[in-house]
Structure formats: C-alpha cells, structure tokens
NUKOLRO-450590 format. One record per residue (C-alpha): residue in one letter; x negated, y negated, z negated. Coordinates in steps of 0.001 Angstrom, whole numbers, padded with zeros to 6 digits, always signed. Each point is the difference from the previous one (the first is absolute). Layout:
<recs>
aXYZ;...
</recs>
This chain:
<recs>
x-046081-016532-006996;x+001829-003054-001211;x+003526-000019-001250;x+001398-001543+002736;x-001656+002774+002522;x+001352+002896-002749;x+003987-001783+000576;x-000494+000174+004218;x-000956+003617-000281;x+001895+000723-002454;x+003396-001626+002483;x-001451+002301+003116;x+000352+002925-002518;x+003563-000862-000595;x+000762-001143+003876;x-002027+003506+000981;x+002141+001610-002276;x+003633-001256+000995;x-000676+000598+002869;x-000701+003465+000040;x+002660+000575-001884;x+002626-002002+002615;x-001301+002019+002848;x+001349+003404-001291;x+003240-001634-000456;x+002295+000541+003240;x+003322-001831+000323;x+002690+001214+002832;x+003817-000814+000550;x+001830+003092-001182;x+002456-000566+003371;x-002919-001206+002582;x-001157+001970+003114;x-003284+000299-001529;x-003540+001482+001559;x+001832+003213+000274;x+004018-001050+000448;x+000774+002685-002645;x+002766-001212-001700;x+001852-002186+002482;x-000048+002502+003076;x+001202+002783-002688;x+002789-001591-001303;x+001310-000346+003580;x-000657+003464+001102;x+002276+001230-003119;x+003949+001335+000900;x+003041-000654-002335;x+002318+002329-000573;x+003475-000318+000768;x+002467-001697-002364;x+002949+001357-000964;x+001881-003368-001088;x+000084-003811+000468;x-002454-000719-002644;x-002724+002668+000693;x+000429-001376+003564;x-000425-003536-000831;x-003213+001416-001788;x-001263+001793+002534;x+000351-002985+002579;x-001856-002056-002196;x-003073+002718-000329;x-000079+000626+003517;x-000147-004053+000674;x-002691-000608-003093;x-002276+003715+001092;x+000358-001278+004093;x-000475-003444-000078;x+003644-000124+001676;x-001405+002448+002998;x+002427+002397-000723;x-000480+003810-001143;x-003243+001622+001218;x+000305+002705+003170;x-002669+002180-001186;x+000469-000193-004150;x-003541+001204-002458;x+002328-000299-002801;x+003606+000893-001300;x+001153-002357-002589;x+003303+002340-002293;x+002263-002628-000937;x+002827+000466-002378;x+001843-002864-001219;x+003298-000431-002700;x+001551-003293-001137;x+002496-001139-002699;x+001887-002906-000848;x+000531-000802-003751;x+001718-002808-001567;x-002128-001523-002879;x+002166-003160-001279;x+003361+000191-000844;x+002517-002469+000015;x+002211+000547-003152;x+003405-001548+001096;x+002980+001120-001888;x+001649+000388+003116;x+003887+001910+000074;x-001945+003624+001002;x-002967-000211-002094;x-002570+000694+002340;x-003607-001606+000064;x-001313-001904+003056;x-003546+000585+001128;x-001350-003714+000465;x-003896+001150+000898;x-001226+003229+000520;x-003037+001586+001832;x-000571+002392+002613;x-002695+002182-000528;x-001806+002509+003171;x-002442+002576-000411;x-002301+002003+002468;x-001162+003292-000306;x-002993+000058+002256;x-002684+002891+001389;x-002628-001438+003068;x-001377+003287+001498;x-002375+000739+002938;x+001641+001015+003317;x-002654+002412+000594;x-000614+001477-003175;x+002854-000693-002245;x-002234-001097-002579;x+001871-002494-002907;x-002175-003114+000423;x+002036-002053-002161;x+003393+000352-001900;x+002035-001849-002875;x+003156-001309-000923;x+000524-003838-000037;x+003096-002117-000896;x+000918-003644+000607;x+003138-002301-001475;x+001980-002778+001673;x+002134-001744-002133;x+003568-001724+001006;x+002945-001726-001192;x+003433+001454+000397;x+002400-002769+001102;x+003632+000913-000749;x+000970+000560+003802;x-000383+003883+001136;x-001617-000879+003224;x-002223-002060-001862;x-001261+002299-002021;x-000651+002680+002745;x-001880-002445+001737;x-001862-000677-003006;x-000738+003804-000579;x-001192+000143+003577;x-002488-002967-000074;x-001049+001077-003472;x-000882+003527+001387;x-001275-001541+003079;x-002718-002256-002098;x-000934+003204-001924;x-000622+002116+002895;x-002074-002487+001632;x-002053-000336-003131;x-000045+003456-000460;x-001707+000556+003302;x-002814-002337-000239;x-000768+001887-003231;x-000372+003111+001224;x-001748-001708+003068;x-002865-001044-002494;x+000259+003043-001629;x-001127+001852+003301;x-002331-002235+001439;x-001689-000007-003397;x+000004+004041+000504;x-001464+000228+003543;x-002500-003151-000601;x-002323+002837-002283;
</recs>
C-alpha cells in the first residue's frame, strides 16, 4: 500500500468517524411544535392565577399572551401555574442640593419585581416546576410628581413584561423534558 493509498483511507477513517459521531447529535428549538408538540401545546394548556394588584396583573397578561400565542387562556387547563408577585421602587442617585428643607432628590432609581412561582398538574397536583425569579427596570425621576408616577408605572411595566418571558422560558424549559 503506497503512502498516498494509507492518507485516502486514513481520511474515510476520519469522515466515517465524524460522522458517526454527528448522527447521535440531535438539535431542536426549545419553543418549536416539535415531532411530539410537547412543549408548545403545554405551555398553552397551563392557567394563571389571579392577581391581586396592577403589577402581578400586568405579569400575568404577559404569561398568558407569551404561554397562548395570544389565543387567550385555555378552556380545559393540564396545568396551574401559582403566581405571586411584589415590587419596589428605590431611589439609587441622589441629588445633593442644599436646598432651604434639606431633603435629597431621587434623580434615578430602579424598580425591581419578583415572582414567586409553583406550575402543578390539574389532575394530580404534582409540582412540575417552581422558583423564584426577579427582574429590574431602571428610570429617571424628573422633578414633576406626575412625572415620576408615570415613570414608576412604565418602569414596573418593563419589569413585569420581562419578568414574564422569564418565567415563560423557565416553564417551557420544564415541560420540554
């Protein structure tokens, strides 16, 4: 065998080889329908529980948009998604003015919202998934008092939406095994 014959067999080896190895590897979108519509058709059969204020709600909207696909909330639910969510404001630059009352002026701040989260099976009650996950919007704090409410509310709003595609990967991660 000459040396030129031992380097062609020698490159089948190695061609043989990679592809053995490539055909055990599988690639799949974590969000796709897939051969068996797993995760997709779960995470719109799961049902939010109700929020008790504006920013859980404006988290739950956005989860029941991102699970349905914007179909809405399923009729007949295989899941129950727990959802507990708290917010603060805090003011993380001052403005030192030596004003006539001495007080400091927030001139940035952040608003931070966090979830509390259990998804169970309807049937069963079984915990499938649970965790705790937090996002932070920040925002500046004009001078005006409307402003700044409006500026809390769009903060909170970012973070909420955020938030909720979190815990949206978070479960679709879950019911994809």
């Amino acid at each position: 065998m000459s040396l030129s014959e031992k380097a062609q067999r020698y490159a089948q080896l190695v061609a043989f080889g990679t592809l053995a190895v490539l055909a055990g590897c599988q690639i799949k979108p974590l969000y796709s329908d897939g051969p068996s519509g797993k995760p997709a058709k779960a995470l719109a059969s799961i049902e939010i529980s109700e929020a008790g204020d504006r920013v859980e709600q404006e988290v739950r909207n956005a989860l029941i948009f991102l699970t349905s696909g914007g179909a809405g909330e399923p009729k007949n639910a295989q899941y129950k998604l727990a959802l507990s969510v708290t917010s603060s404001i805090k003011g993380v630059l001052y403005d030192q003015n030596t004003n006539d009352d001495n007080t400091d002026t927030a001139g940035a701040g952040r608003v931070v919202v966090s979830a509390d989260y259990n998804l169970t099976r309807a049937d069963t009650g079984e915990t499938v998934r649970s965790g705790n996950r937090t996002s932070v919007a920040l925002v500046d704090f004009p001078e005006q008092e409307f402003a700044k409410v409006r500026a809390s509310r769009d903060g909170e709003k970012r973070a909420a939406k955020e938030l909720a595609e979190i815990i949206r990967a978070d479960l679709a991660a879950a019911l994809g095994r």
